[in-house]
C-alpha positions as CSV (number, residue, x, y, z in Angstrom):
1,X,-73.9,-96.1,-193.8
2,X,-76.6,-93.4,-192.2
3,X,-79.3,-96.1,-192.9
4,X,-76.6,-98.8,-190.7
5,X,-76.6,-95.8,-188.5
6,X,-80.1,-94.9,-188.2
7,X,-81.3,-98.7,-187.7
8,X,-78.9,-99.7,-185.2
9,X,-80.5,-96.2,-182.9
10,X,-83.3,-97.5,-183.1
11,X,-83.1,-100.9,-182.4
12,X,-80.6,-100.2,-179.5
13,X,-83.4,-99.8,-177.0
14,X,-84.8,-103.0,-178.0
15,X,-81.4,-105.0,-177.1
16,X,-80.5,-103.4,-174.1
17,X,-84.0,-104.0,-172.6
18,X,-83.6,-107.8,-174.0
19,X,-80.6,-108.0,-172.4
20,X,-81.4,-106.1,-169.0
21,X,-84.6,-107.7,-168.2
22,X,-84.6,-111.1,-170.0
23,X,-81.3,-112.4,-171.0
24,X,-79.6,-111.2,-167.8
25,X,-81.8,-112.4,-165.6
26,X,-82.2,-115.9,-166.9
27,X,-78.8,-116.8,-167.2
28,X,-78.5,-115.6,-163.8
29,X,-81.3,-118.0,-162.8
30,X,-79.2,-120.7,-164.8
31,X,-76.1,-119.9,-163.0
32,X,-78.2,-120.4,-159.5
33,X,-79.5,-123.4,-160.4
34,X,-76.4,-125.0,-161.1
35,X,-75.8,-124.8,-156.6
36,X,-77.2,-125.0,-153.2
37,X,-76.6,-123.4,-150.2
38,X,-75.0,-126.8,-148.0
39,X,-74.2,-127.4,-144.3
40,X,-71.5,-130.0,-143.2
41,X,-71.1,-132.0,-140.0
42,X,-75.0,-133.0,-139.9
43,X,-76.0,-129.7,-140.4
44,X,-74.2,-127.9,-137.7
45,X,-71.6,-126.5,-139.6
46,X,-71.5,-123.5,-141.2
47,X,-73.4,-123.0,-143.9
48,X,-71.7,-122.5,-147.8
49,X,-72.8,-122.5,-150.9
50,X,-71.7,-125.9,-153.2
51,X,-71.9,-126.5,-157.2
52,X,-74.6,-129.8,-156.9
53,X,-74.7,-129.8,-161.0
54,X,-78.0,-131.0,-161.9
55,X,-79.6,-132.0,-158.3
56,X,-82.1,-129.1,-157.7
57,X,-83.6,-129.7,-161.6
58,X,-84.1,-134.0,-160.7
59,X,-85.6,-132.2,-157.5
60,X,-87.9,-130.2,-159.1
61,X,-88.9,-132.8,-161.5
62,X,-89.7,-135.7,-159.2
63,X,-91.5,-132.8,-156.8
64,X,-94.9,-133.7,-157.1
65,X,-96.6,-130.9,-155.8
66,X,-94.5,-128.9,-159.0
67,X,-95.6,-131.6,-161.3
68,X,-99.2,-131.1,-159.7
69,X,-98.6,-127.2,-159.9
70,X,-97.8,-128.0,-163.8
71,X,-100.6,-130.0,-164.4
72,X,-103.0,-126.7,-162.6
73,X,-101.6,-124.1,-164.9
74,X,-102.4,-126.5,-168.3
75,X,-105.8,-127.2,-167.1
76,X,-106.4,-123.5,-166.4
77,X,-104.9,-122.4,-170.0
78,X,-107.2,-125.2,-171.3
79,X,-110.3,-123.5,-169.8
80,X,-108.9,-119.7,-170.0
81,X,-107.4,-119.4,-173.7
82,X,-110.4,-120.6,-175.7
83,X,-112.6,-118.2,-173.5
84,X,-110.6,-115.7,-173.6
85,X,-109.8,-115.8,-177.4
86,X,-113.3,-116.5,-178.8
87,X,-115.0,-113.9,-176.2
88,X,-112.9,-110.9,-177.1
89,X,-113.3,-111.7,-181.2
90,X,-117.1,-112.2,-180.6
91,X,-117.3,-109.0,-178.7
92,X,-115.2,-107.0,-181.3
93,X,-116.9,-108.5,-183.9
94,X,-120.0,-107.1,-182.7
95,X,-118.9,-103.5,-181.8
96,X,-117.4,-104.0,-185.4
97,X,-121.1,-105.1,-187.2
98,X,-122.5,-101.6,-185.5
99,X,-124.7,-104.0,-183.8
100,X,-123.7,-102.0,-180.3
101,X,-125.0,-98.5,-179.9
102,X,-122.7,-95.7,-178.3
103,X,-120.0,-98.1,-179.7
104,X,-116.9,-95.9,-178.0
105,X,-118.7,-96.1,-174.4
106,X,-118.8,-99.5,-174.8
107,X,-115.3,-99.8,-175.5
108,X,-114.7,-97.7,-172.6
109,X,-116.5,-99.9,-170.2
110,X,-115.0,-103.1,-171.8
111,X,-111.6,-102.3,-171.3
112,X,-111.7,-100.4,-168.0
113,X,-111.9,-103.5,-166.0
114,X,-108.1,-103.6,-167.5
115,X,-106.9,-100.9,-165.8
116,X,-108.0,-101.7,-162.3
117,X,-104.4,-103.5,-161.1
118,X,-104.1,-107.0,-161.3
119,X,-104.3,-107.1,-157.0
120,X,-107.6,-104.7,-156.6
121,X,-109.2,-107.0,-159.3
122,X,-108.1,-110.5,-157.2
123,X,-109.1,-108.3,-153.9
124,X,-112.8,-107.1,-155.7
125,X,-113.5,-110.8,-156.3
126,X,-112.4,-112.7,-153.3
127,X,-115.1,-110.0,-151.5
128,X,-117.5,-111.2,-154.1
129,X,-116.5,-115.4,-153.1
130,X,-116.1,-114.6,-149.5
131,X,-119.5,-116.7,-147.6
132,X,-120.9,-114.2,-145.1
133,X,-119.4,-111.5,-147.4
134,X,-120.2,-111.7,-150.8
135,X,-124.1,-110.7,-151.5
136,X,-124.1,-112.6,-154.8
137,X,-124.1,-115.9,-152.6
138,X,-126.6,-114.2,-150.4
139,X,-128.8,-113.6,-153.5
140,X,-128.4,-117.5,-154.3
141,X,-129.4,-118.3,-150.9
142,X,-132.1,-116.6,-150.7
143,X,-133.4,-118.6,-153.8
144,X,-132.0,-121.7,-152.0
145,X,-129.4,-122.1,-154.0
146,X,-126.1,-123.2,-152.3
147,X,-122.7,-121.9,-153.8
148,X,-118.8,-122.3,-153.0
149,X,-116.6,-120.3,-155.6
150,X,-114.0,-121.5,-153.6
151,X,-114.4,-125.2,-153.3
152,X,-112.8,-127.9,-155.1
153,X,-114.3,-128.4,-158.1
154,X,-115.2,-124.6,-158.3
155,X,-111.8,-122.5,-157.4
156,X,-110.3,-122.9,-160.8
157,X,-113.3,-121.8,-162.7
158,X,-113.1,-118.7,-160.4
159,X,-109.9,-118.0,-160.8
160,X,-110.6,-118.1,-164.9
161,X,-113.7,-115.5,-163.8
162,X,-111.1,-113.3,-162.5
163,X,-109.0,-113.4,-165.0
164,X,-111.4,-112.4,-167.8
165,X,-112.6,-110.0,-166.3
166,X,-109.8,-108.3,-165.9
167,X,-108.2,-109.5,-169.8
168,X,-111.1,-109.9,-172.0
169,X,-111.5,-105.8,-172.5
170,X,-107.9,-105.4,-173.7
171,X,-107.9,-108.3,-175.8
172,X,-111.1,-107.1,-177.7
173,X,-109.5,-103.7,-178.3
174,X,-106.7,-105.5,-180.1
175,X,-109.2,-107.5,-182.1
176,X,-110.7,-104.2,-182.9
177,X,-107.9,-102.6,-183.9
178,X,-107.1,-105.3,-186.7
179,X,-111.0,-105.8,-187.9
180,X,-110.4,-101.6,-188.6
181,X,-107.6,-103.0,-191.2
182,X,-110.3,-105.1,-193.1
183,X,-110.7,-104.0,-196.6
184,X,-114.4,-102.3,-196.7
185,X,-115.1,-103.4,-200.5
186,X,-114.5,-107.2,-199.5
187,X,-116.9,-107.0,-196.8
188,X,-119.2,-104.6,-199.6
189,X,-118.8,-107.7,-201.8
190,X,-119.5,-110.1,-199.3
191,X,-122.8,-108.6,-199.0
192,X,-123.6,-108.4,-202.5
193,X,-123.0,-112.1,-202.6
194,X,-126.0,-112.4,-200.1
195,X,-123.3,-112.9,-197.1
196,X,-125.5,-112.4,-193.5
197,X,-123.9,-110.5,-190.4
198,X,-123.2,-114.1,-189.0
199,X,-121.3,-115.1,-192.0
200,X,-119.5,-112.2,-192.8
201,X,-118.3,-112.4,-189.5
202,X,-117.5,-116.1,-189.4
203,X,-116.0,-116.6,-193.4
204,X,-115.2,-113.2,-193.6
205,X,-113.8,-111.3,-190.7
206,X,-112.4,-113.9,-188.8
207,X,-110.1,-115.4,-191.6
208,X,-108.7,-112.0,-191.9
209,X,-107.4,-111.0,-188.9
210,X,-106.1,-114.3,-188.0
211,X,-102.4,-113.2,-187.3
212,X,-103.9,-111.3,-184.2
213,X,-106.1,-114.3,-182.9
214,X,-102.7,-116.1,-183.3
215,X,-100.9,-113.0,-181.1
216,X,-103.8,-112.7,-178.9
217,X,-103.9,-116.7,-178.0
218,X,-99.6,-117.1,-178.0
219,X,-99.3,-113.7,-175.3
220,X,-102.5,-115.3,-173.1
221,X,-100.8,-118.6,-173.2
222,X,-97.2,-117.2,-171.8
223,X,-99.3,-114.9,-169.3
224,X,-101.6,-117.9,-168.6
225,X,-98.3,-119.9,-167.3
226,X,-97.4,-117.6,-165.0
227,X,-100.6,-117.7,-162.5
228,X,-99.8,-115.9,-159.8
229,X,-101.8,-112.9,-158.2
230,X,-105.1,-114.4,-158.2
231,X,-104.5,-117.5,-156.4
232,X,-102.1,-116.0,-154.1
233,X,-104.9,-113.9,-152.6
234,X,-107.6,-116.2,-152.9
235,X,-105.5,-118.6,-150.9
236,X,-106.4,-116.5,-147.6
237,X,-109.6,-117.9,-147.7
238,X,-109.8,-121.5,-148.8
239,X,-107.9,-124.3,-148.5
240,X,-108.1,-125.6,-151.7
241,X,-105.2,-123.1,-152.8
242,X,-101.8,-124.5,-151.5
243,X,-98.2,-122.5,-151.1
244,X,-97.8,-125.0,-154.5
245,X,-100.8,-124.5,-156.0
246,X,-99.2,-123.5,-159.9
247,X,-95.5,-123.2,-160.8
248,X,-95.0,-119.6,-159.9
249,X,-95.7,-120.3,-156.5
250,X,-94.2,-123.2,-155.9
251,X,-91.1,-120.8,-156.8
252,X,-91.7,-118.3,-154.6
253,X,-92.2,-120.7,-151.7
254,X,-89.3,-122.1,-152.4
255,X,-87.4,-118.9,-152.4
256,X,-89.2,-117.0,-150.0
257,X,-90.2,-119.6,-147.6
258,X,-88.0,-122.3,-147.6
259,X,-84.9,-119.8,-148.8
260,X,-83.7,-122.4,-151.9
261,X,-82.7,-120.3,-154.1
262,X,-81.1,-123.2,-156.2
263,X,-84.4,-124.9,-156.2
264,X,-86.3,-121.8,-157.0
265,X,-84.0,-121.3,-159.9
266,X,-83.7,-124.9,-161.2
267,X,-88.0,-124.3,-161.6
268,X,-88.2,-121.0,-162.8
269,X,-85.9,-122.5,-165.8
270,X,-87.6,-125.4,-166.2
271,X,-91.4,-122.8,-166.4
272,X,-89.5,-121.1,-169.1
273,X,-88.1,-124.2,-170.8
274,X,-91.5,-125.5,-170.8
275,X,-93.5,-122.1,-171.7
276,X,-90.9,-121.3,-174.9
277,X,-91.6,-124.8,-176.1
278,X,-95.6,-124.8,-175.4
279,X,-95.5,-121.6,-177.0
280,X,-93.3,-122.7,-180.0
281,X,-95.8,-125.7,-180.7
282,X,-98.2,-123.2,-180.8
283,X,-96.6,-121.4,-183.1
284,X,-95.6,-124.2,-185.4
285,X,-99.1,-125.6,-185.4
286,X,-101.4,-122.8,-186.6
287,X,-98.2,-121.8,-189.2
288,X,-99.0,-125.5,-190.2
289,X,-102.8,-124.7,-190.2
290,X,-102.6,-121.6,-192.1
291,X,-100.0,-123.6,-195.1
């Protein structure tokens, strides 16, 4: 009984941050969806909010510029996650192979681009894109070199920039952390069977602390999904960056700008319909992999 006891304390803070700050909130977000706020008499009436079932989610879904949004965010996880995933285990394995000198400095200075807020980082690097602004495109012009980081076929790769340079520090800490776990006679034996720093790192490491590439890529996925900040504020300076531009501000324009909150609602479900199933693939594919 003290056991039942003891457990349910300390699981109890768990559940009632579930419930506060996930369940809550989504089912409210459910409930919203589910009606609009409606104007009779051609719009000259006063206004009242209606049940409308299931008309803000066909809304959302034939809404190209959220389908387009959609279609942003999976391109930018395609170019972000694998960057992300195999930068951070390349630099831990290195800090890890004693290859870097003053190895805790260089954590230090890895991660502390991680503590600079998610705004100052997008605010440090739209200075950095900014023509007329930045001196890295002055240094490329003066070697007659010509560079937007904000045009077309450049602003997403940017916004990846951003995005591991504020990330790829705390991720490699995490790696760290679980190459620390490693058994030291395996990699002893590894060497006595002639294994190089490459391979041991490759064959050796890297199998082994595979459940935290798995956490490492699932969380960056779910983050990934939710691109916000950095566009946001990169969109003051480029048109290439609509209200729309991913799913998280295509509901915040709705909400905030075009006050829908039944259409803001009917996307933020479908973004977490389509994140927990993403991330559930995921999940059932390197299970799969590792069987």
């Amino acid at each position: 009984m003290k056991g039942k006891l003891a457990c349910a304390v300390l699981m109890a803070p768990f559940f009632v941050l579930l419930v506060t700050v996930f369940l809550i909130p989504t089912g409210t977000a459910i409930w919203l969806s589910f009606f609009a706020a409606d104007q009779p008499g051609l719009g000259f009436g006063p206004e009242s909010t209606v049940f409308v079932g299931l008309r803000s989610y066909a809304a959302v879904l034939s809404d190209p510029t959220f389908l387009n949004g959609l279609g942003t965010v999976v391109l930018y996880c395609v170019l972000y996650i694998p960057l992300m995933v195999v930068g951070a285990l390349t630099l831990a394995l290195l800090l890890d192979s004693g290859v870097a000198k003053l190895r805790s400095w260089a954590q230090m200075s890895l991660y502390l681009p991680h503590a600079v807020p998610g705004i100052i980082a997008a605010l440090i690097w739209l200075y950095l894109y900014t023509p007329g602004l930045s001196p890295i495109i002055d240094l490329f012009a003066q070697a007659d070199i010509e560079i937007n980081f904000l045009g077309i076929n450049t602003v997403l790769p940017s916004i990846v920039n951003i995005a591991l340079w504020s990330n790829l520090g705390y991720n490699m800490v995490i790696f760290y952390a679980a190459l620390q776990a490693v058994p030291r006679e395996v990699l002893e034996a590894s060497v006595v069977d002639g294994a190089g720093p490459v391979k041991q790192a490759v064959r050796i490491k890297a199998p082994l602390v595979r459940g935290a590439i798995v956490t490492v890529g699932i969380f960056t996925l779910i983050w990934a999904l939710q691109l916000f900040t950095e566009p946001v504020l990169l969109s003051q300076s480029t048109p290439m960056i609509s209200a729309r531009f991913s799913p998280s501000m295509y509901i915040y324009d709705a909400a905030f700008t075009r006050n829908n909150y039944g259409l803001a609602a009917a996307a933020s479900v479908v973004l977490l319909a389509f994140t927990v199933a993403l991330s559930f693939g995921v999940t059932r594919w390197t299970n799969r992999k590792a069987a």
